[in-house]
FIKE-518344 format. One record per residue (C-alpha): y, x, z; residue in three letters. Coordinates in Angstrom, 3 decimals. Last residue first. Layout:
<pts>
          Y          X          Z   res
          Y          X          Z   ALA
...
</pts>
This chain:
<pts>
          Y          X          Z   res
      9.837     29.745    -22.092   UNK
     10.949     25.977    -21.246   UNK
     11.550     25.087    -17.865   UNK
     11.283     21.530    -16.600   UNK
     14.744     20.635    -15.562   UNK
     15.693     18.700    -11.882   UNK
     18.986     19.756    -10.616   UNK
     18.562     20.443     -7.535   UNK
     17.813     23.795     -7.207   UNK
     21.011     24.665     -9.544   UNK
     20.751     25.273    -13.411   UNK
     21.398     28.464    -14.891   UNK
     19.013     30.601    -15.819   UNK
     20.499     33.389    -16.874   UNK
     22.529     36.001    -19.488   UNK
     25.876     33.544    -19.250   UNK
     25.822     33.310    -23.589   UNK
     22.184     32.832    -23.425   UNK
     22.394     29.940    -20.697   UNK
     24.989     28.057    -22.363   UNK
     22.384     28.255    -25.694   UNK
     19.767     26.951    -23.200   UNK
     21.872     24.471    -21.568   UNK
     22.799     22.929    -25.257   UNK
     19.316     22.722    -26.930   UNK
     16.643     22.286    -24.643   UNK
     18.400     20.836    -21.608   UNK
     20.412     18.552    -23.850   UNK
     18.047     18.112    -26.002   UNK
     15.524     16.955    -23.608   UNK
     18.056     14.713    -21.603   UNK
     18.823     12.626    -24.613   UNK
     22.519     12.727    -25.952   UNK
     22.822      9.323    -27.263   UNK
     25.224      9.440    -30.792   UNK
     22.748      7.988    -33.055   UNK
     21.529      5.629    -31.128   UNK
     24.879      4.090    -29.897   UNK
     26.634      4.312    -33.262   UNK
     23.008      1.530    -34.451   UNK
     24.220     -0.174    -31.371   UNK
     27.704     -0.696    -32.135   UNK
     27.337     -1.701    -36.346   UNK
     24.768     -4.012    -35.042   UNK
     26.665     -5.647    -31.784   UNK
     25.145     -7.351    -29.317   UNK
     21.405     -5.847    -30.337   UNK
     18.907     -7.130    -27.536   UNK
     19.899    -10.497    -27.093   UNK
     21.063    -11.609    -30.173   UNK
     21.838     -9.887    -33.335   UNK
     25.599    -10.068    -33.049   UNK
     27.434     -8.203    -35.964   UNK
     28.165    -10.975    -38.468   UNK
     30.127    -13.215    -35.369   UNK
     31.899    -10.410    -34.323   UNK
     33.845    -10.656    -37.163   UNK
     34.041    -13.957    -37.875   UNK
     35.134    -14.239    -33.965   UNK
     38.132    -11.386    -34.941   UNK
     38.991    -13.474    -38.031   UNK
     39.182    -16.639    -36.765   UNK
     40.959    -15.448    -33.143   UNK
     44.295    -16.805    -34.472   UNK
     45.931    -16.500    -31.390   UNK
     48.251    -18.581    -28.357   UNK
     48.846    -16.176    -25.069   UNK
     47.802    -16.569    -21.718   UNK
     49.358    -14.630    -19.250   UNK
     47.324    -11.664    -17.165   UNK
     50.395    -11.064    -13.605   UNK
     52.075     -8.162    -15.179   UNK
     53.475     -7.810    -18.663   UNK
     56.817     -5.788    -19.811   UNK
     55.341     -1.916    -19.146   UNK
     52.152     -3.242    -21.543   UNK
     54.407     -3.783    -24.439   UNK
     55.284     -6.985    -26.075   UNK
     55.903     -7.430    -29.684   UNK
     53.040    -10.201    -30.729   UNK
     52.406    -10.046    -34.170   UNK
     48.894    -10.725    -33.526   UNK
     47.601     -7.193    -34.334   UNK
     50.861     -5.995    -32.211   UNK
     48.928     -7.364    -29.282   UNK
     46.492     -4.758    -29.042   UNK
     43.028     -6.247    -29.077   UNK
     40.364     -5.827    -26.191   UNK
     37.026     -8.194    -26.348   UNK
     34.654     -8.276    -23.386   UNK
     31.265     -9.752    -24.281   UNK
     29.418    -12.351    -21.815   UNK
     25.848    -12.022    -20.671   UNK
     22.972    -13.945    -22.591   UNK
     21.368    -17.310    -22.312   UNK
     24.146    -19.170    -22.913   UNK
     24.583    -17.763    -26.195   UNK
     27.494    -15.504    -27.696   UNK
     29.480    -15.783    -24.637   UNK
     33.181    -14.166    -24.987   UNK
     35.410    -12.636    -22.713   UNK
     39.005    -12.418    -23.754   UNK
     41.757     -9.806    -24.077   UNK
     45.100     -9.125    -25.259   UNK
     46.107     -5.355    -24.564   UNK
     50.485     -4.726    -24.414   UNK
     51.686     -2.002    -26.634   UNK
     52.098      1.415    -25.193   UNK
     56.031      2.005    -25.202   UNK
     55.658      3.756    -21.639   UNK
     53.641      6.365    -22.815   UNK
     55.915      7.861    -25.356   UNK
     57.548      9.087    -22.046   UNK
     54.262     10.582    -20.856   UNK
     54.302     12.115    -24.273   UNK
     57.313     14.046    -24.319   UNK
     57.684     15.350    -20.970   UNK
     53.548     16.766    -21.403   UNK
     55.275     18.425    -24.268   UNK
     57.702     20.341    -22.444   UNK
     56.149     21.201    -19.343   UNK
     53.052     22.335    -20.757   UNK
     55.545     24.693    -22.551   UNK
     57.306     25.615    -19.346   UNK
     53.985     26.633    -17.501   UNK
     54.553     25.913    -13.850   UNK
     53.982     22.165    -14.848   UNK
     50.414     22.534    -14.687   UNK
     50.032     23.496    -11.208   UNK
     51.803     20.757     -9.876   UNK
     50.920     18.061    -12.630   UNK
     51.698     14.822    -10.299   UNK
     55.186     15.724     -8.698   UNK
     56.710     18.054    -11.536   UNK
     55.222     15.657    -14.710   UNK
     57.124     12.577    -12.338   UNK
     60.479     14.754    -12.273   UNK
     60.298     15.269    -15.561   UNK
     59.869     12.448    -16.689   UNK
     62.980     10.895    -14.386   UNK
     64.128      7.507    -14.047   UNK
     61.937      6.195    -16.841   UNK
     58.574      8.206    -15.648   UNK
     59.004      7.326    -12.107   UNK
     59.545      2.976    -13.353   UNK
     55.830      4.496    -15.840   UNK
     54.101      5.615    -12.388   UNK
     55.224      2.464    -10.509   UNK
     54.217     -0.101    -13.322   UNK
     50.755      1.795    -13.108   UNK
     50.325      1.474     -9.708   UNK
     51.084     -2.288     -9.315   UNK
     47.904     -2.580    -12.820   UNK
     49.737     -2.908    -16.225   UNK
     49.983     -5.479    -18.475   UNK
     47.788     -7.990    -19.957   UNK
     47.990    -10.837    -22.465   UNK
     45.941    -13.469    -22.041   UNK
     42.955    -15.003    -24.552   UNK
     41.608    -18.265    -22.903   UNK
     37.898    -17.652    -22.407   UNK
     35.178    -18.011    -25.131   UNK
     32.451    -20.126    -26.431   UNK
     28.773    -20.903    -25.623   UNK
     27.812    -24.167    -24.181   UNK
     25.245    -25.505    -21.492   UNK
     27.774    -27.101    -19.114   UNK
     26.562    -25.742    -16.230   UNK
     25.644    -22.532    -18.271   UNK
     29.218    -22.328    -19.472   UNK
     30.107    -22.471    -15.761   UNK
     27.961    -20.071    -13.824   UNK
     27.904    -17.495    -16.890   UNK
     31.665    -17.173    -17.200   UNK
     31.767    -17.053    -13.309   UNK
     29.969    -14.148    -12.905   UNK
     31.234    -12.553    -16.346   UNK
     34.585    -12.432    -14.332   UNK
     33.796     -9.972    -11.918   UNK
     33.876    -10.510     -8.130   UNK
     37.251     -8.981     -7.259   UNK
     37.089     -9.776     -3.497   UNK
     40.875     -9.334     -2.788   UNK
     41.370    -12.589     -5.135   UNK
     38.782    -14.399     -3.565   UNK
     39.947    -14.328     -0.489   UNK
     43.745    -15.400     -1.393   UNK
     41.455    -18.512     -2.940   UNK
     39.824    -19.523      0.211   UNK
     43.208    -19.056      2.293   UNK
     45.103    -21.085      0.033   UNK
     42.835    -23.911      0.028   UNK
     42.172    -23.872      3.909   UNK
     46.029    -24.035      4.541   UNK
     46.799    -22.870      7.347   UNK
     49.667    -21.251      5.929   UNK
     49.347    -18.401      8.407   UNK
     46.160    -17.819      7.377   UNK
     46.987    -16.942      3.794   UNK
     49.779    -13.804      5.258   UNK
     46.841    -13.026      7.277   UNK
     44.820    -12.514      4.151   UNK
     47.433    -11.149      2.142   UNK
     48.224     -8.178      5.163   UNK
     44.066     -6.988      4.576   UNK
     44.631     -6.733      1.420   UNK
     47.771     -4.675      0.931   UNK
     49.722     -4.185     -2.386   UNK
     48.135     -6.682     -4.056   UNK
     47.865     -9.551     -1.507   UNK
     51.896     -8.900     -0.206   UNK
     52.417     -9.414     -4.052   UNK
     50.309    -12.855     -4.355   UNK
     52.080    -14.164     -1.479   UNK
     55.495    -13.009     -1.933   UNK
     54.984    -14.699     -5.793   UNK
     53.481    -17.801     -4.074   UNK
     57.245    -17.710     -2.139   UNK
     59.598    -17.282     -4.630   UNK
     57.718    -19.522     -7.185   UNK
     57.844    -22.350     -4.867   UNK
     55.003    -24.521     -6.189   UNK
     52.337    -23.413     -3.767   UNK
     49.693    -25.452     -4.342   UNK
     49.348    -26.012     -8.184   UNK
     50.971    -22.300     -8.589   UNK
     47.689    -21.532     -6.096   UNK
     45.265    -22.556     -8.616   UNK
     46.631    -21.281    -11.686   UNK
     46.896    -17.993     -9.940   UNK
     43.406    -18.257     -9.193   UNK
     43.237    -18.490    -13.152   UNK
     44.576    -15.343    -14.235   UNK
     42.966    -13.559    -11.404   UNK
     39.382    -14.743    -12.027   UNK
     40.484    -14.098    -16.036   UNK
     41.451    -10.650    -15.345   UNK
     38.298     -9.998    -13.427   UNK
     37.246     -6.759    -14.830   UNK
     33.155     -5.658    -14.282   UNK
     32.489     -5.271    -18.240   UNK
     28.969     -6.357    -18.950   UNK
     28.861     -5.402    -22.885   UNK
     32.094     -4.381    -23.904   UNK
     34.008     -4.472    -26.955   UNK
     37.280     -2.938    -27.923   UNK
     38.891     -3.917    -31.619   UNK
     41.309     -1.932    -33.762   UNK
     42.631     -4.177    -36.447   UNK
     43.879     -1.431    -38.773   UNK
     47.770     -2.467    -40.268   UNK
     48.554      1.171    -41.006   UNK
     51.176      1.549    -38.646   UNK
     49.974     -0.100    -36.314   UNK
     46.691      1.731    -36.247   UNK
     48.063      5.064    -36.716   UNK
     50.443      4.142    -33.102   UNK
     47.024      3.286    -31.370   UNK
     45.348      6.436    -32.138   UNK
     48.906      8.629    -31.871   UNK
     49.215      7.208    -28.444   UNK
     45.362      7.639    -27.788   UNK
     45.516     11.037    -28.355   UNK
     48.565     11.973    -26.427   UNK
     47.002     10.269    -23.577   UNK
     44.256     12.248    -23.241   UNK
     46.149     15.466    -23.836   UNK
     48.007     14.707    -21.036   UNK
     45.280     13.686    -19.040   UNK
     44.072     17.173    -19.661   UNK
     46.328     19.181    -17.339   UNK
     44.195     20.844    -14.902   UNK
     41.404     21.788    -17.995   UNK
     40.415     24.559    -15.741   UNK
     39.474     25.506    -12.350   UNK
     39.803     21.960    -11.516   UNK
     41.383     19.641     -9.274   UNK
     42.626     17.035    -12.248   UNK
     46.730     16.645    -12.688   UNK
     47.530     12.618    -12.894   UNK
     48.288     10.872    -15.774   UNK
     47.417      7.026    -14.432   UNK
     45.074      5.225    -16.221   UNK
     45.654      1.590    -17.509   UNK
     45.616      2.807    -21.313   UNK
     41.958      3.344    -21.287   UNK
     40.789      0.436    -19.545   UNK
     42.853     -1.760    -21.978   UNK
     41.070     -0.476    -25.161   UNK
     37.654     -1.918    -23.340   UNK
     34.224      0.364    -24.409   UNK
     32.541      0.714    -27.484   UNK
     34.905      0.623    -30.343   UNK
     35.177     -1.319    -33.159   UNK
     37.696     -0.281    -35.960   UNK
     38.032     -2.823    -38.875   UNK
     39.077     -1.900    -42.063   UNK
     41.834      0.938    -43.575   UNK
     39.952      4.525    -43.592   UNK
     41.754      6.771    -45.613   UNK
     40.400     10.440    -44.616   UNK
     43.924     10.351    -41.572   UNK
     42.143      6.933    -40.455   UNK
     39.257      8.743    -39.843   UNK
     39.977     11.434    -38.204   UNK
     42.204      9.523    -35.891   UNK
     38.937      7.758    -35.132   UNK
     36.949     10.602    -34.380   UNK
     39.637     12.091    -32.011   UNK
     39.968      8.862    -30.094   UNK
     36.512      9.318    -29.781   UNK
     36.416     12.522    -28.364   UNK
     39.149     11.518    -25.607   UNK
     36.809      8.933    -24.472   UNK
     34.434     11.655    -23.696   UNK
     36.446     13.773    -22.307   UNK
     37.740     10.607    -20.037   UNK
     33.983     10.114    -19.082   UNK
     33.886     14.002    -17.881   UNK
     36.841     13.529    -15.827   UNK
     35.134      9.858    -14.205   UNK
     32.273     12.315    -13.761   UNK
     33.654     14.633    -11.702   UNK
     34.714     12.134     -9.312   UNK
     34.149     14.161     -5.887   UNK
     36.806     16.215     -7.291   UNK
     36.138     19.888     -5.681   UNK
     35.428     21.402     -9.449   UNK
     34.634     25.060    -10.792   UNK
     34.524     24.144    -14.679   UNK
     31.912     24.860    -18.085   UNK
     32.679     23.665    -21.033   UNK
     31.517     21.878    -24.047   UNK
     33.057     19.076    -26.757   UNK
     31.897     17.618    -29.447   UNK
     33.021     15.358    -32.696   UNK
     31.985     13.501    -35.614   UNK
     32.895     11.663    -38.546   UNK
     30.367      9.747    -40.400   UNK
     30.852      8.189    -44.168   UNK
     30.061      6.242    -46.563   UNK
     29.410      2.497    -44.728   UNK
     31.209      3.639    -41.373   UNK
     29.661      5.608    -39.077   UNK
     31.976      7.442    -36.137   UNK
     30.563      9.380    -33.482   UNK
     31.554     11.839    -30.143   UNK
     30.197     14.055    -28.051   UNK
     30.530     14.989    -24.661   UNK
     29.152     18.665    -22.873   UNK
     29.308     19.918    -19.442   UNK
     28.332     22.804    -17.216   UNK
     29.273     22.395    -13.145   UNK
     29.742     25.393    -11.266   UNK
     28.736     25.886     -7.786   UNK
     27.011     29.274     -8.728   UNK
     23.728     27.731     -9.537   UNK
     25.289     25.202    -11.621   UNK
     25.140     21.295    -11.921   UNK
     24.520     19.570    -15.444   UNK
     26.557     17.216    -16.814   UNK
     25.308     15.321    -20.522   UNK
     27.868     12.980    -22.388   UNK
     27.674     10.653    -24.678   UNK
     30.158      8.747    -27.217   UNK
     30.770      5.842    -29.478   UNK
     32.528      4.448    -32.784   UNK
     31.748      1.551    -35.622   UNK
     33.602      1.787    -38.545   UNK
     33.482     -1.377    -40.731   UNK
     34.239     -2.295    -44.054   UNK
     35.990     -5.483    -45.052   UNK
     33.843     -8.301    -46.404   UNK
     32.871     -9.909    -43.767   UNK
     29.174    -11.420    -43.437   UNK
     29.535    -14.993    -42.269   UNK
     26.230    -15.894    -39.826   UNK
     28.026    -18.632    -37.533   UNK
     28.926    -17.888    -33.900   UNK
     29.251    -20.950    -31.759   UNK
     32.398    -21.910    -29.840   UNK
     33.568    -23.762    -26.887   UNK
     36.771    -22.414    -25.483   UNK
     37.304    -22.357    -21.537   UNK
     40.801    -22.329    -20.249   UNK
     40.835    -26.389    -19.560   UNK
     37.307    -26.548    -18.567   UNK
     37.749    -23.229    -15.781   UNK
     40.672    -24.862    -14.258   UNK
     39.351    -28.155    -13.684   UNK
     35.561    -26.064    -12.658   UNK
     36.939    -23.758    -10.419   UNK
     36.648    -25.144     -6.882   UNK
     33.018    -25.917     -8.313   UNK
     32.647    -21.956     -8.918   UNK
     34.023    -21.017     -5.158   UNK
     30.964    -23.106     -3.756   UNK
     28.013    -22.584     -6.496   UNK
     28.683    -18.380     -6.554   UNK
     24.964    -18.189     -7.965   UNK
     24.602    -14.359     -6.339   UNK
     26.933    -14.552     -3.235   UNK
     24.371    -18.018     -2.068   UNK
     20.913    -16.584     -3.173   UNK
     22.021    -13.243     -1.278   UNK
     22.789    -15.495      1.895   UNK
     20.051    -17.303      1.639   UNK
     17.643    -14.797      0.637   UNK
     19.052    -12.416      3.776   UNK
     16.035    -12.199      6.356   UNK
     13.270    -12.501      3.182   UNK
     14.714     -9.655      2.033   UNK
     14.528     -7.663      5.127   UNK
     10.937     -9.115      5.935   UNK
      9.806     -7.788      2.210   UNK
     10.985     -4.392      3.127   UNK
      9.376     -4.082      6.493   UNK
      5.827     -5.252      4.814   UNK
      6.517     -3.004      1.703   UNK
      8.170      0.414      3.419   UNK
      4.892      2.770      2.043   UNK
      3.569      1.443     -1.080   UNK
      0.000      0.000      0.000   UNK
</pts>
């Protein structure tokens, strides 16, 4: 008998309810449901095949830990469109105390693709982009200097790329579209507790406080909501500091009402600490490049350019973004469009609170529409990027560790790092 069963089966059993309860999400769901029906868009994909081209675009990565405290590191990056493939890698090795090394290594990665794509675009590619991962997620970091031996400075870089990305898009008319499978965001949770507490609390002064004192300090919302006494205010001002994810309650309502479709588009801005970095930025670039690249910004060239883009960054066009459910029986899609695609000239600096926004989503469903396979292939122009691109662990400990390893003269990997040795 697997050691732990019996004690493991009597913890379960000791929270079902409880787990059963947080899991289907029945109580704060039917507090939903008005809201829910009148943002929720029933639709059902048809089979149209488009007839622009596409160019489908992902990444890996593989990390590997170093005997000598190091960390090794590669990403790589694909684009396939119907002629052509444009690709991209990237390998180092760093001394790191960030406990998030792999958030750093993501952003390489991201940074990659944003490279492929420019490439692209610059060959003459004028279709549809589709990229695996959300647009908005990308543009809602903070530049902030990384605690690493090198590479201190890269969110600059980072950004640079995707300005330029976005900016060749606009400028050359390219829908560039975000999808992801599963996303965790709860935009539309927000959007439409909002709703809810607008219908309670119609003093705009006042819900604002509310919703503000919430953001900026949890635990203070909450007693800010008890002090209403009001057991309405104080359920939703809970579930707004919980951040359950919004493809919970996608799936709890369009499966009550057995119907596939789409959320309410809205138009997104900026997370509290991102409106405070780019309010720095305006009053003084320099001055925020000084305070959050302090290594960095001893070199006066760094200086100079990193000036330059981080004020470029603040004219980022606003993300509009939706969740859509192909089938009832599978898990919702997050779509990411810059609003310039809809003629729509707001920037993320000038949104907050998610607002919904009127579209022509025709196209963009159409398109999505010819890509989904069903369950196990969401996107085919995404997942056939996705295979080709994987780094799998036997080439990258065959292949890229072992050439890392001839240039260093030794084995490399630390004692925990699991590797079977090849002579």
């Amino acid at each position: 008998m697997p050691e732990f069963l019996t004690e493991y089966q009597t913890e379960l059993d000791a929270k079902s309810k409880r787990i059963i309860s947080d899991y289907e999400d029945k109580k704060i769901n039917k507090f939903y449901e008005p809201y829910f029906t009148q943002y929720w868009n029933v639709h059902k994909l048809t089979d149209e095949i488009p007839a622009e081209k596409v160019l489908a675009v992902d990444g890996s990565m593989g990390v590997a830990p170093i005997g000598n405290g190091g960390i090794f590191y590669v990403v790589r990056a694909l684009g396939i469109d119907k002629e052509k493939r444009y690709r991209k890698i990237f390998a180092d090795f760093n001394y790191s105390n960030e406990r998030n090394f792999g958030n750093f290594v993501g952003r390489l990665m991201e940074w990659t693709e944003h490279l492929v794509m420019i490439d692209a675009i610059k060959d003459g590619f004028r279709d549809f982009i589709l990229l695996d991962g959300s647009i908005y997620g990308r543009l809602a970091h903070v530049p902030l200097e990384w605690d690493l031996l090198n590479s201190k400075g890269f969110m600059i870089e980072y950004f640079d790329t995707i300005i330029e990305l976005l900016s060749l898009c606009k400028n050359h008319s390219i829908p560039i579209i975000g999808i992801s499978k599963e996303s965790k965001t709860s935009f539309f949770r927000e959007f439409l507790i909002k709703e809810m507490i607008k219908d309670i609390i119609p003093d705009d002064r006042l819900r604002k406080k509310l919703i503000s004192v919430t953001l900026n300090d949890r635990r203070l919302g909450v007693q800010e909501a008890q002090k209403t006494g009001d057991k309405r205010i104080i359920t939703l001002i809970n579930e707004l500091v919980h951040r359950k994810p919004d493809s919970l309650l996608v799936l709890s309502r369009s499966n009550n009402g057995n119907n596939s479709g789409y959320t309410q588009p809205l138009i997104l801005g900026g997370s509290q600490r991102w409106h405070r970095a780019v309010r720095e930025i305006e009053r003084s670039a320099r001055s925020y490049i000084t305070s959050n690249f302090p290594v960095s910004s001893e070199d006066d060239e760094f200086m100079d350019r990193a000036v330059e883009v981080v004020e470029r960054l603040t004219e980022v066009p606003a993300i509009i973004s939706f969740h859509l459910l192909p089938q009832v029986i599978d898990t919702p899609m997050r779509i990411d469009i810059p609003a310039w695609y809809f003629d729509s000239p707001h920037k993320l600096k000038e949104m907050g609170w998610p607002e919904p926004i009127e579209i022509d989503l025709d196209t963009i469903l159409k398109l999505i529409s010819s890509g989904y396979c069903g369950l196990e292939n969401y996107n085919i122009w995404l997942s056939h990027v996705d295979s080709e691109v994987k780094l799998k662990r036997n080439v990258f400990e065959e292949l890229y560790i072992n050439k890392f390893e001839e240039i260093i003269g030794t084995y490399s990997t630390a004692r925990g790092y699991r590797r079977v040795r090849y002579p």
